[in-house]
N, C-alpha and C positions, 0 to 999 in steps of 0.2 A: 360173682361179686366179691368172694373172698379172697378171691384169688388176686383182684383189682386191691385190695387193699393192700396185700399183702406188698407188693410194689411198688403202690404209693409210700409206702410207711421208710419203705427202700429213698424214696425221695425225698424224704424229710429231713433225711443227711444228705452229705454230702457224699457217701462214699459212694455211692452208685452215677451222681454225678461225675468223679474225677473220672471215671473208667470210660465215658463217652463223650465227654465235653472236651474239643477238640482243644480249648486256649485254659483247662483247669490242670493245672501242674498238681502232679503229687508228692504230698509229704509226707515223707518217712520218721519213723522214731530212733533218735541216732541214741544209742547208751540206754541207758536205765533213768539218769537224772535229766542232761542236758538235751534239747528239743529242739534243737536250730530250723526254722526251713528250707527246704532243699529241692532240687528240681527234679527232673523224671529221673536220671540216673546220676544220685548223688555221690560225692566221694565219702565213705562212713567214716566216719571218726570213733575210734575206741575212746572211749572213756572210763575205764577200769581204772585201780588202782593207782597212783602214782608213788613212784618209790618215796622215800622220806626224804632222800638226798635230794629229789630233782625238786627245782621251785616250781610249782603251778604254774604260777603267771607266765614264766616263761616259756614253757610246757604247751599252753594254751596260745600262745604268739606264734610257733611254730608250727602248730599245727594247722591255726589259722592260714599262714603265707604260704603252705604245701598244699592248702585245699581252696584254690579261687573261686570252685566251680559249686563248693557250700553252698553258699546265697543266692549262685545264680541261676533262675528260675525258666528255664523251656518247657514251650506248648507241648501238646500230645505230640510225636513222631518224630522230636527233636531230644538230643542228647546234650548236655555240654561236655565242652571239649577246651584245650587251652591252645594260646598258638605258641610261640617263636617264644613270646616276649612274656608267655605266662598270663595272656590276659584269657578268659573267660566269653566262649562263646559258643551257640547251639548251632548245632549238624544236625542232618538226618540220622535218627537210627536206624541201625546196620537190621533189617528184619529176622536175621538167623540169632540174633539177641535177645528177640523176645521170647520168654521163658516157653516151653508147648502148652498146649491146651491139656487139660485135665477131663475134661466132657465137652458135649455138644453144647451145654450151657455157656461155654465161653465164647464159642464161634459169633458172629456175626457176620449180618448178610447190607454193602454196599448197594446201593444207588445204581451199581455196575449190572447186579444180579452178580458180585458175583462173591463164594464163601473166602470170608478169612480166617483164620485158627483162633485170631483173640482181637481184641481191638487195638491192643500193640501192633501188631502185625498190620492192619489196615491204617493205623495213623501214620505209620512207618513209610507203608506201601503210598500214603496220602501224600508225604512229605516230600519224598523222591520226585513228584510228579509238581512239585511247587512253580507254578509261573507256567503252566502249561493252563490248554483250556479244556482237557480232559479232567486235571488235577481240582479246574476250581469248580465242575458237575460232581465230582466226587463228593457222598457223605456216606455215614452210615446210616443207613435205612432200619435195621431193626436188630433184637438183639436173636442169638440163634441161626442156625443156616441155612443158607434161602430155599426159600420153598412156592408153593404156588398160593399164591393169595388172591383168594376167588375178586371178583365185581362186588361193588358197593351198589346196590339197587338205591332209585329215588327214595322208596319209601322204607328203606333201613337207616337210608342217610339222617332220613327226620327223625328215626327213632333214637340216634345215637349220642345228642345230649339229652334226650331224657334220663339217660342210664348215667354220661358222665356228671353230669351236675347232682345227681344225688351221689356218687361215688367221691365228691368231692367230698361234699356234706360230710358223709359217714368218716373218711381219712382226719380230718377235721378235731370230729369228736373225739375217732380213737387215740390222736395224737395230746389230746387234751387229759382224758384220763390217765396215760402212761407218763405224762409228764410230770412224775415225782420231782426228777431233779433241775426241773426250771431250765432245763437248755434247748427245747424244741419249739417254744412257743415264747413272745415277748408280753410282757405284760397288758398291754392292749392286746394287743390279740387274746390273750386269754382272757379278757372279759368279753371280748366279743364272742368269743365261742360258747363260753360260759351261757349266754343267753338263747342261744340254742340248744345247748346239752342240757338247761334246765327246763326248757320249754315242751308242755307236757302235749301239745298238737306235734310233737317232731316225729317223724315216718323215723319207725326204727330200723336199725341196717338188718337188710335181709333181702329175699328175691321177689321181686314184686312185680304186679302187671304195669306192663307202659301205662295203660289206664289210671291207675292208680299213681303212678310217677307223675304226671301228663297233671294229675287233679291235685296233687301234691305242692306241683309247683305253683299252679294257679291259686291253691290256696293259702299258701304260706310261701309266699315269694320272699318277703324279707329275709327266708332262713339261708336261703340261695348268694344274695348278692357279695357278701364277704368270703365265700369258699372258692368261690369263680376269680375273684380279684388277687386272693391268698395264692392262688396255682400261677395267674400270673407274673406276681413279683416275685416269686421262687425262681423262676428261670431267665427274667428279664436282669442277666447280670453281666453279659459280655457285649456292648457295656451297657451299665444301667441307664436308658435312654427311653424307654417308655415303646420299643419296639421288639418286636421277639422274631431271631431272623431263624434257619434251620437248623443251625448249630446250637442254638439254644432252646429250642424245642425237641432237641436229640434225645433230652434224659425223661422226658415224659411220654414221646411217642413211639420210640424203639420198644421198649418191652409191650406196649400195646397190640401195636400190629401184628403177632402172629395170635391174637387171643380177640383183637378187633377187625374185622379186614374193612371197616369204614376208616380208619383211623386217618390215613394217608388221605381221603378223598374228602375228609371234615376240615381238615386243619388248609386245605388249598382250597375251601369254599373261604377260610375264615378269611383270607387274603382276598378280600374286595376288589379291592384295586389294584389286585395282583402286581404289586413292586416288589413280591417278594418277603415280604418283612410283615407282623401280624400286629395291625398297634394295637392298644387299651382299649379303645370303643370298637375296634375290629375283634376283637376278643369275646368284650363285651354281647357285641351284637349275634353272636356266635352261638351265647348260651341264653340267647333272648332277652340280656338283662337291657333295661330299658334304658334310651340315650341319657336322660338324667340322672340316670344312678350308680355310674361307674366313679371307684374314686379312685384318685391321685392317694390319697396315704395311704389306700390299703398295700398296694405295691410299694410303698416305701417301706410299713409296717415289715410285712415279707420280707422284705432285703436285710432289712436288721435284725430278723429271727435268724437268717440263714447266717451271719456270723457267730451265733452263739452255737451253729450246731459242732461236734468232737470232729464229724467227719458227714460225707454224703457223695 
């Protein structure tokens, strides 16, 4: 369980997002003052000193027309590049570019089964294959390199939102207490949470029996229903349409799966009607919240916390 938090909390930025969300561009800090955003491999701009003689303005103009590729913003596996005429557009990145791996933490394991050194590498490897129909079965499947991920038995299956729906819960909380400086959580939401982190029937985070989970949630259902809704407007952002396809369920179930081996087999029950895509009452229904009680703002609510976050 601590270990679950420990990765949600990862979630709660952005920055564990950019590193597997196949359409979340990265932004670099260009200088010490100036912060422009820039795409996966931006052109830096120095910003140091300016001699006395040179005018800024002018300075800042030419730097600007030397650097098209500033602003311009490519998905994971794409680089920009300029053509002929100086105009600004994304390629494949070259895979021998992406930086090596540092540990086994970085690797990741493909859809393919098969390892890649980082997820550079595999969006890389993604992108080459664009317009192809091996290219568009390709995702990444988890994070770390592939390994043998036992069977999801029926009755592990049932067990496995009772563990995440309180695992929600408790991310929730923690995210609420460390929220000194107001950018993790919006103000509605933190009164919503607020009424659960005051509420003195709340099951406190720790390892508990499904039983005890199971009696939990039957008893205190209402602490449930806004934590479940919260995880979904967190990922329902490419684009925000009220559906969560596999690419956007990438940042929450990649690190799960080598630590849950239901993971994979929970999330293609939640697809009903298997089109692929997991909507709001398919979600919903997933962590038994009842058809009447799914809402439409909490997933909005979510979307507009996840702007305030530095990074995720």
């Amino acid at each position: 369980m601590r270990v679950w938090i420990v990765f949600l909390l990862c979630l709660a930025g952005q920055a564990f997002t950019a590193s597997i969300t196949e359409e979340e561009p990265i932004i670099d800090d260009v200088g010490e003052e100036a912060q422009p955003e820039v795409g996966v491999n931006p052109v830096q701009v120095e910003t140091g000193d300016f001699d006395e003689a040179i005018d800024v303005e002018e300075e800042e103009e030419e730097v600007t027309a030397e650097s098209p590729c500033l602003n311009h913003h490519c998905k994971k596996g794409k680089v920009c590049e300029v053509d002929e005429e100086n105009t600004p557009m994304c390629v494949c990145q070259d895979p021998t570019t992406c930086p090596g791996a540092v540990g086994e933490f970085e690797h990741v394991c493909a859809t393919d089964n098969t390892t890649y050194d980082s997820s550079c590498h595999f969006f890389a490897q993604k992108c080459s294959l664009e317009g192809t129909k091996k290219g568009h079965k390709l995702h990444l499947d988890y994070i770390g390199p592939c390994k043998f991920i036992e069977a999801c038995m029926d009755a592990e299956l049932n067990e496995f939102p009772l563990r995440m729906r309180d695992w929600l819960k408790n991310v929730l909380v923690t995210l609420y207490e460390r929220d000194e400086e107001n950018n993790l959580l919006t103000e509605k939401q933190k009164l919503r949470v607020r009424k659960i982190y005051e509420n003195e029937k709340r099951l406190q985070a720790g390892e508990h029996s499904l039983d005890l989970l199971a009696h939990d949630f039957e008893k205190n259902y209402n602490m449930y229903i806004f934590p479940v809704h919260w995880q979904f407007g967190q990922l329902d952002q490419h684009p925000v349409d009220g559906f969560l396809s596999h690419t956007e369920l990438a940042p929450l179930r990649a690190p799960l799966i080598p630590m849950e081996h239901c993971t994979t087999r929970f999330f293609e029950q939640c697809d009903a009607d298997n089109d692929k895509y997991i909507a709001l009452e398919e979600w919903a229904n997933c962590f038994s919240i009842k058809e009447q009680d799914p809402d439409q703002e909490c997933g909005k609510e979510s979307r507009e916390s996840r702007q305030r976050f530095a990074v995720w």
